[in-house]
DRENKOLLUM-963141 format. One record per residue: residue in three letters; x, y, z of N, C-alpha, C, O, CB in turn. Coordinates in steps of 0.02 Angstrom, whole numbers, padded with zeros to 5 digits, always signed. Glycine has a CB too. Example, Ala and Ser with C-alpha at 12.3 -4.5 7.8 and 13.67 -1.06 7.14 Angstrom:
! DRENKOLLUM-963141
ALA+00660-00284+00390+00615-00225+00390+00660-00165+00390+00712-00166+00423+00565-00224+00452;SER+00642-00112+00354+00684-00053+00357+00645+00002+00394+00670+00057+00402+00704-00030+00286;
***
This chain:
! DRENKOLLUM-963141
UNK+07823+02734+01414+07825+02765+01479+07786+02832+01475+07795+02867+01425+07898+02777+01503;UNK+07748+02850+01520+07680+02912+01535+07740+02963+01544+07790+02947+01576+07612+02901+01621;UNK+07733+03021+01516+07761+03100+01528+07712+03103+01584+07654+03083+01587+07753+03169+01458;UNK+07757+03142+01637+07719+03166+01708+07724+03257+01687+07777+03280+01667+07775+03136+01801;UNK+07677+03292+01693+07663+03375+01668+07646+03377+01707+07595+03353+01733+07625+03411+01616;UNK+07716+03431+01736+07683+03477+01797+07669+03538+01770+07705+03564+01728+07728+03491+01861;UNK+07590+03576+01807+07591+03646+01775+07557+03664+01848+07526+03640+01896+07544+03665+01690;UNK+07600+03749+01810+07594+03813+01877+07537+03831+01903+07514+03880+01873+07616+03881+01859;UNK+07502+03810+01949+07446+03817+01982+07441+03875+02017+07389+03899+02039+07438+03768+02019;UNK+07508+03901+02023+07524+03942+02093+07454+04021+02090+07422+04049+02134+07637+03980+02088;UNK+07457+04030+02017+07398+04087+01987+07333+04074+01994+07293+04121+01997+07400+04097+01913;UNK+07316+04023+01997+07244+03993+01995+07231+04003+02079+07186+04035+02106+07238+03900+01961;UNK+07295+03958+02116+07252+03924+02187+07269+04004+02238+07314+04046+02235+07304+03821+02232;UNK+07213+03997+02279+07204+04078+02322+07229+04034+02363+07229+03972+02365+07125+04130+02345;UNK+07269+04105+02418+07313+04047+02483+07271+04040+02520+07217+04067+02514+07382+04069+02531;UNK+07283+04012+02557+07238+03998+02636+07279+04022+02666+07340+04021+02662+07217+03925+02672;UNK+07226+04055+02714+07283+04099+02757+07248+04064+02837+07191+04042+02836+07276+04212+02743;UNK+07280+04064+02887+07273+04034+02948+07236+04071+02998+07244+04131+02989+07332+04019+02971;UNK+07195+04057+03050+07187+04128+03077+07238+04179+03118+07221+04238+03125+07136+04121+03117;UNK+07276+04163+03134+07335+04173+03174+07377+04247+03098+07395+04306+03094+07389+04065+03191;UNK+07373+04215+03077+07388+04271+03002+07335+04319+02993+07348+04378+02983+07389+04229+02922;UNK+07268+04294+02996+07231+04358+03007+07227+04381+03054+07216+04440+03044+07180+04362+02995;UNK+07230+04368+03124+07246+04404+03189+07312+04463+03167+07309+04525+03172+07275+04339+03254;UNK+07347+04437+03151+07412+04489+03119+07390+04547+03091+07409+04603+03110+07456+04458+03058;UNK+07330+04531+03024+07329+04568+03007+07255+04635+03024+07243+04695+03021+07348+04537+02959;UNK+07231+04584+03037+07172+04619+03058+07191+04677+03126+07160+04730+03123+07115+04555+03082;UNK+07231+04670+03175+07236+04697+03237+07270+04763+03218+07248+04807+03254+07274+04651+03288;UNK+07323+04788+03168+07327+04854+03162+07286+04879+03145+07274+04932+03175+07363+04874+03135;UNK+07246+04862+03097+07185+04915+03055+07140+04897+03113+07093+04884+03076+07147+04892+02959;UNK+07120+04888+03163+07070+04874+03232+07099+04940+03260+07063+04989+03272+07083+04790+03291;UNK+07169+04941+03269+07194+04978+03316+07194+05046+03294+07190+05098+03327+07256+04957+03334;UNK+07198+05036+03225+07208+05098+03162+07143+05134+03185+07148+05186+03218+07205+05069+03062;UNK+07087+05111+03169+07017+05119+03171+07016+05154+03241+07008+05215+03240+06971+05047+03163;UNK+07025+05122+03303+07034+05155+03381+07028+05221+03388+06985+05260+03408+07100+05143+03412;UNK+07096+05225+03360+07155+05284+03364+07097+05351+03322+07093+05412+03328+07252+05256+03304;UNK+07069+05314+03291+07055+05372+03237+06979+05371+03263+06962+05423+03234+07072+05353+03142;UNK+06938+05356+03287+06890+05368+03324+06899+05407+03358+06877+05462+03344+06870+05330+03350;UNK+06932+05400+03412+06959+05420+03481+06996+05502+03474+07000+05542+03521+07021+05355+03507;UNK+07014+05511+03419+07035+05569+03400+07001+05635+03370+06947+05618+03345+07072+05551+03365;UNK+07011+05703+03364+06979+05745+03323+07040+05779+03290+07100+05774+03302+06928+05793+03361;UNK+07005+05815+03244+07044+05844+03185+07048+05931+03214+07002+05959+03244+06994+05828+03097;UNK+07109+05961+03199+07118+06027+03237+07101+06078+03170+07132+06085+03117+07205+06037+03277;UNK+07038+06112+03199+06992+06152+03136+07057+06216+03132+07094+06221+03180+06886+06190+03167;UNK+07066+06260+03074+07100+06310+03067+07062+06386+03080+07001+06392+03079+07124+06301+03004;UNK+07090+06419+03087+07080+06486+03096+07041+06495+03188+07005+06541+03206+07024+06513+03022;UNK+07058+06446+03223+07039+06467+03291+07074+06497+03325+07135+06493+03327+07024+06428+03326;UNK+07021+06549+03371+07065+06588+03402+07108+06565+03460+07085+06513+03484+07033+06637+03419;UNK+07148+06581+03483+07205+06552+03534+07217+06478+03509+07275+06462+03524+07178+06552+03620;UNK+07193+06443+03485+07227+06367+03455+07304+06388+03419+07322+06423+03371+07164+06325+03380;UNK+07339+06344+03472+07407+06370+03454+07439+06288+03411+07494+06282+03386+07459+06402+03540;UNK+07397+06246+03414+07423+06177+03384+07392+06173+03285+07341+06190+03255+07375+06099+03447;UNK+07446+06148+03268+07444+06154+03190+07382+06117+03149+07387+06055+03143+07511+06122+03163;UNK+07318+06154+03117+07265+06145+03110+07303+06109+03042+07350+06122+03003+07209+06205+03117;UNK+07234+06036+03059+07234+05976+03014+07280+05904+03043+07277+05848+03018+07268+06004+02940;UNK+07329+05932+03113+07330+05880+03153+07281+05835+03205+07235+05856+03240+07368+05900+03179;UNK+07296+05791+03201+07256+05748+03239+07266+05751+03308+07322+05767+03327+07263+05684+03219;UNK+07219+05737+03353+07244+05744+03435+07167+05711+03482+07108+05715+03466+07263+05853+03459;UNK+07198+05682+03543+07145+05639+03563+07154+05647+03630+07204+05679+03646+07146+05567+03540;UNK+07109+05620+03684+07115+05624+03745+07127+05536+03789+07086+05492+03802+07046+05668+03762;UNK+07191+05538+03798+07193+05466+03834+07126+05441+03889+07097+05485+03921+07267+05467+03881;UNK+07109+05377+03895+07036+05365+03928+07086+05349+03994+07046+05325+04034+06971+05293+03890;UNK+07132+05348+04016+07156+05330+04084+07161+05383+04133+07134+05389+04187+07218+05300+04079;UNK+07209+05425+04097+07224+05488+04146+07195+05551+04088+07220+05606+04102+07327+05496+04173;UNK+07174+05552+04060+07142+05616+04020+07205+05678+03991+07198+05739+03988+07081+05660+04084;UNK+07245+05651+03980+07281+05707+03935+07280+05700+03873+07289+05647+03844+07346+05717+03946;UNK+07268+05765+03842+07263+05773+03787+07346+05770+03747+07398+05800+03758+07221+05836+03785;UNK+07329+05724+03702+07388+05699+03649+07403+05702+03589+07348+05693+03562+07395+05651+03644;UNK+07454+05710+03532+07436+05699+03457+07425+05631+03441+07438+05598+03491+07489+05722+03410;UNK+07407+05598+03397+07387+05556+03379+07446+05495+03372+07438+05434+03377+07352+05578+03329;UNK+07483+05519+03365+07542+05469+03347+07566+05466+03416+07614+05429+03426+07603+05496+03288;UNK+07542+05498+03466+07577+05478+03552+07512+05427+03583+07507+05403+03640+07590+05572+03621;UNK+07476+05423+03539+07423+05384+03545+07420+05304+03557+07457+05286+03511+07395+05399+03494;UNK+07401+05250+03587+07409+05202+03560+07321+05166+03557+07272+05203+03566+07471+05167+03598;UNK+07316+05105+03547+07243+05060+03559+07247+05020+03628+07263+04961+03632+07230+04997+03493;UNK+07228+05063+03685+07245+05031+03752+07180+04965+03760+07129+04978+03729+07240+05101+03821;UNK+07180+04920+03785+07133+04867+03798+07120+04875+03881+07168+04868+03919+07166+04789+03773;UNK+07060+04887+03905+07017+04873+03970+07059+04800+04006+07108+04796+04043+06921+04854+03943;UNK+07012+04749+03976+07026+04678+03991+07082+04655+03929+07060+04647+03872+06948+04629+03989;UNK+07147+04647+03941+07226+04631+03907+07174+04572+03839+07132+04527+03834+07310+04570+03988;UNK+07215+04614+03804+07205+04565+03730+07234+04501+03728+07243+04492+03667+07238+04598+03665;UNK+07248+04465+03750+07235+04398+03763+07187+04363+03766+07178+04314+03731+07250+04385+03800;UNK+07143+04389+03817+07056+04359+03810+07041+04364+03749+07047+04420+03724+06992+04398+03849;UNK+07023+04320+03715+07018+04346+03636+06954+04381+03617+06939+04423+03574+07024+04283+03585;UNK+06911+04339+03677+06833+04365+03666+06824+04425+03672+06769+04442+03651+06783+04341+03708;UNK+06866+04481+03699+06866+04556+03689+06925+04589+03654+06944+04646+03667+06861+04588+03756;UNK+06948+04559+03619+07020+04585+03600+07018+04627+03546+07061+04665+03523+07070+04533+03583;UNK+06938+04609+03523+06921+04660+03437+06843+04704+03475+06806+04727+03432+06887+04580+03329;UNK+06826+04712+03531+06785+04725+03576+06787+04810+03570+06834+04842+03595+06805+04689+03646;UNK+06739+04839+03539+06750+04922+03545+06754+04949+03588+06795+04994+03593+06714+04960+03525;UNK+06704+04928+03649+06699+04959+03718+06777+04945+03765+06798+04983+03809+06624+04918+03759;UNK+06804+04894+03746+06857+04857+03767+06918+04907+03755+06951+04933+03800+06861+04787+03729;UNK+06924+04914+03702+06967+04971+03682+06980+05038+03647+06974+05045+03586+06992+04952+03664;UNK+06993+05072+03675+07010+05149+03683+07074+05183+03682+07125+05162+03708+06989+05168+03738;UNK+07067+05237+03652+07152+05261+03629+07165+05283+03723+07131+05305+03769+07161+05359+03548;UNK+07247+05256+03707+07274+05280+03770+07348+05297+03763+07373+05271+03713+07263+05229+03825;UNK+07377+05322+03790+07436+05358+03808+07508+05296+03802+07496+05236+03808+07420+05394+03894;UNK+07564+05315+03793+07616+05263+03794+07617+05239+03895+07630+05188+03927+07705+05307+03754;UNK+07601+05291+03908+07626+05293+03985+07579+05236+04028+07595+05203+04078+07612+05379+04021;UNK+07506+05237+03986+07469+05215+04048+07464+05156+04024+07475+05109+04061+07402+05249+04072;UNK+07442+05142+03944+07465+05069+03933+07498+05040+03925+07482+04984+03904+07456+05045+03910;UNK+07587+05062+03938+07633+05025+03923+07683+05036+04032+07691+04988+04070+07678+05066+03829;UNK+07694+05077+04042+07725+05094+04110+07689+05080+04171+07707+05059+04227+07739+05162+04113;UNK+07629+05098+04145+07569+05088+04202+07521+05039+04179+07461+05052+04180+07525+05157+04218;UNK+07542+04984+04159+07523+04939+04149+07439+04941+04138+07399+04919+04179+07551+04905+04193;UNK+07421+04975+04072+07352+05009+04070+07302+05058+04118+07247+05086+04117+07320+04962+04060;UNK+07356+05047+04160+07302+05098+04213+07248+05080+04234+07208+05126+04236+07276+05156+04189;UNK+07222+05013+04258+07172+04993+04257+07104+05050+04296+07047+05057+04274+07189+04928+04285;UNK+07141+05091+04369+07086+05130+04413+07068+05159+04343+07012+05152+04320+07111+05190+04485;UNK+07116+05192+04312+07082+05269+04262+07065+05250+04217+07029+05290+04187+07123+05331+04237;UNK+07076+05191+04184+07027+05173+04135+06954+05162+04155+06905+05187+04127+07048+05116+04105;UNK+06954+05112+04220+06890+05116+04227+06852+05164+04230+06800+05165+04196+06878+05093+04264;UNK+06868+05211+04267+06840+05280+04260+06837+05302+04212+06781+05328+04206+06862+05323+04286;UNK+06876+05310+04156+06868+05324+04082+06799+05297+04055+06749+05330+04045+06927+05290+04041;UNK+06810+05220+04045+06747+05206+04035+06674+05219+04034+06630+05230+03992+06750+05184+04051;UNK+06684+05208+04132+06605+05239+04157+06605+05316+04152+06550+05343+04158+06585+05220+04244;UNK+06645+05345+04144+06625+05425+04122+06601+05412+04026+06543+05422+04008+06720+05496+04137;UNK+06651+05392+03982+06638+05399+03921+06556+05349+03901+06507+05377+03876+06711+05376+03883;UNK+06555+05283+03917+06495+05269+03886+06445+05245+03962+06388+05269+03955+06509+05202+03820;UNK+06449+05217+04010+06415+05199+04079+06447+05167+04094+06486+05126+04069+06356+05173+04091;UNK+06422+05200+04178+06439+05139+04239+06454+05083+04218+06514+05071+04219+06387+05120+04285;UNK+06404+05025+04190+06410+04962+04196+06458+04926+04159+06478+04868+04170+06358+04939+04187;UNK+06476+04966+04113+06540+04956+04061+06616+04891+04100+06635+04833+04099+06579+05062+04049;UNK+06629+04954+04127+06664+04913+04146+06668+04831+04193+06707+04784+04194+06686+04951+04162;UNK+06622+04846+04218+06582+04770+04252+06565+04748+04193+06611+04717+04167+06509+04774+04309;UNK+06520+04750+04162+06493+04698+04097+06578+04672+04045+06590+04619+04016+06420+04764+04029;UNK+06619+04731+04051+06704+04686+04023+06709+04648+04058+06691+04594+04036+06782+04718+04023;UNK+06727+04647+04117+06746+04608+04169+06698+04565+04176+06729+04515+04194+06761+04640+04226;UNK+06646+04551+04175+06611+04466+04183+06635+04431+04110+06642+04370+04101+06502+04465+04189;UNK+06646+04485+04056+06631+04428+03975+06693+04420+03963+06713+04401+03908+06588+04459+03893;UNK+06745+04439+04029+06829+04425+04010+06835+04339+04016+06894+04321+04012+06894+04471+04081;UNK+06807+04308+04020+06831+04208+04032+06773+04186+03983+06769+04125+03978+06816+04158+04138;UNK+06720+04228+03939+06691+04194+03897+06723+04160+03850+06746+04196+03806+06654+04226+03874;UNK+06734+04089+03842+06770+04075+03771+06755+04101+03710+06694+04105+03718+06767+04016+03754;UNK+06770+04133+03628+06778+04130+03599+06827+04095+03535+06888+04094+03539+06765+04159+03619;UNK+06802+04077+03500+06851+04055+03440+06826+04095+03365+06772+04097+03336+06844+03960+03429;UNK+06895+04127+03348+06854+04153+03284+06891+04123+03210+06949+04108+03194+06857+04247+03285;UNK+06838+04123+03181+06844+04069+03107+06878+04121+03071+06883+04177+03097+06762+04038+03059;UNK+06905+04108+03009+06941+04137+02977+06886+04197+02924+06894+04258+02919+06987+04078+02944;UNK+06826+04148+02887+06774+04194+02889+06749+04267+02936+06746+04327+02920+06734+04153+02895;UNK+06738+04240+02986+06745+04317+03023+06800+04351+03034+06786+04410+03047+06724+04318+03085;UNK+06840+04343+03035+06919+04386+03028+06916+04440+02974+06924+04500+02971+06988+04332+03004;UNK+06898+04373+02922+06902+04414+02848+06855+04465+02826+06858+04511+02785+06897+04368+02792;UNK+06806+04441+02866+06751+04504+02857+06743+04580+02913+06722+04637+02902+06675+04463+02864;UNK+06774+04544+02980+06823+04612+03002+06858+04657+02975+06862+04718+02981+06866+04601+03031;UNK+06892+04598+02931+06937+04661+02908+06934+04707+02855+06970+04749+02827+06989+04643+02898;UNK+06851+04673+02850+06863+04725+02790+06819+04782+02819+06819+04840+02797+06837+04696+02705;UNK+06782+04761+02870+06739+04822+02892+06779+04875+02912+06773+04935+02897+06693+04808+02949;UNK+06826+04845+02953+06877+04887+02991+06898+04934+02953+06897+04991+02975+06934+04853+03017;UNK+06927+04917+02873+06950+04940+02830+06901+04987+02793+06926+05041+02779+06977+04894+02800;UNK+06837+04978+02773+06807+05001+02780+06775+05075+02814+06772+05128+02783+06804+04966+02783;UNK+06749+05063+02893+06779+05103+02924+06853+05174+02935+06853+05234+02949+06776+05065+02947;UNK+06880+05147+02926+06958+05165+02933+06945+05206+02852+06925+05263+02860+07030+05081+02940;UNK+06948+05196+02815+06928+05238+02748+06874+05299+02752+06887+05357+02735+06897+05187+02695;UNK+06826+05282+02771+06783+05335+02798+06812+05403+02825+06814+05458+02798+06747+05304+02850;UNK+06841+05377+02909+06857+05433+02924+06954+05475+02910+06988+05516+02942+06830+05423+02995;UNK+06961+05442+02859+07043+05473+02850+07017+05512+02784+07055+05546+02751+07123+05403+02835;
***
């Protein structure tokens, strides 16, 4: 009778990961990346700057108040669902708890955000490529994420 040998593969074989798992993981360090764009660093020794130099602080793109970074969030133009803009730079912009979570993104003041921060057409050109299908392979995920990460290293 044949001996059946099982041996531990588990070291050798790399997992597969799904894309739905890289959506997971990829979307904080996207959002990470946002936040930290969208933000500046508070220089020391200025005069009347009464906020603690080496904090972070940003201006929401909806209603324009200035925030610390951690009141910050990664607001989306066209709702991250569309997937085809959901990793979209122009698409998303740091915004406030209020306007993307209470005020349901704020859509008037974002738009205006927009066409003040990069042009007019911004926001029209989201809005036609919001029903473009996309599907993204796990290859591009993975290489998102590392740019992202990437990125995100740079400026911290």
């Amino acid at each position: 009778m044949a001996k059946i040998v099982l041996t531990d593969t588990s070291k050798t074989r790399q997992k597969q990961l799904t894309v739905a798992q890289l959506h997971k993981r990829l979307t904080p360090i996207f959002n990470h990346w946002v936040r930290l764009r969208d933000t500046y660093i508070i220089k020391p020794f200025v005069l009347g700057e009464t906020r603690e130099p080496g904090t972070r602080w940003g201006i929401c793109i909806s209603c324009n108040r200035e925030l610390p970074y951690e009141q910050l969030q990664a607001g989306h133009f066209v709702p991250a669902h569309f997937y085809y803009l959901k990793y979209d730079e122009l698409n998303v912009n740091a915004q406030c708890q209020q306007c993307n979570g209470y005020r349901k993104s704020n859509p008037w003041g974002y738009m205006l955000g927009l066409a003040e921060k990069y042009d007019k057409s911004v926001p029209y050109e989201l809005a036609t490529r919001m029903h473009w299908k996309k599907q993204y392979a796990v290859s591009g995920l993975l290489e998102m994420i590392d740019i992202y990460k990437g990125k995100v290293g740079e400026m911290e």
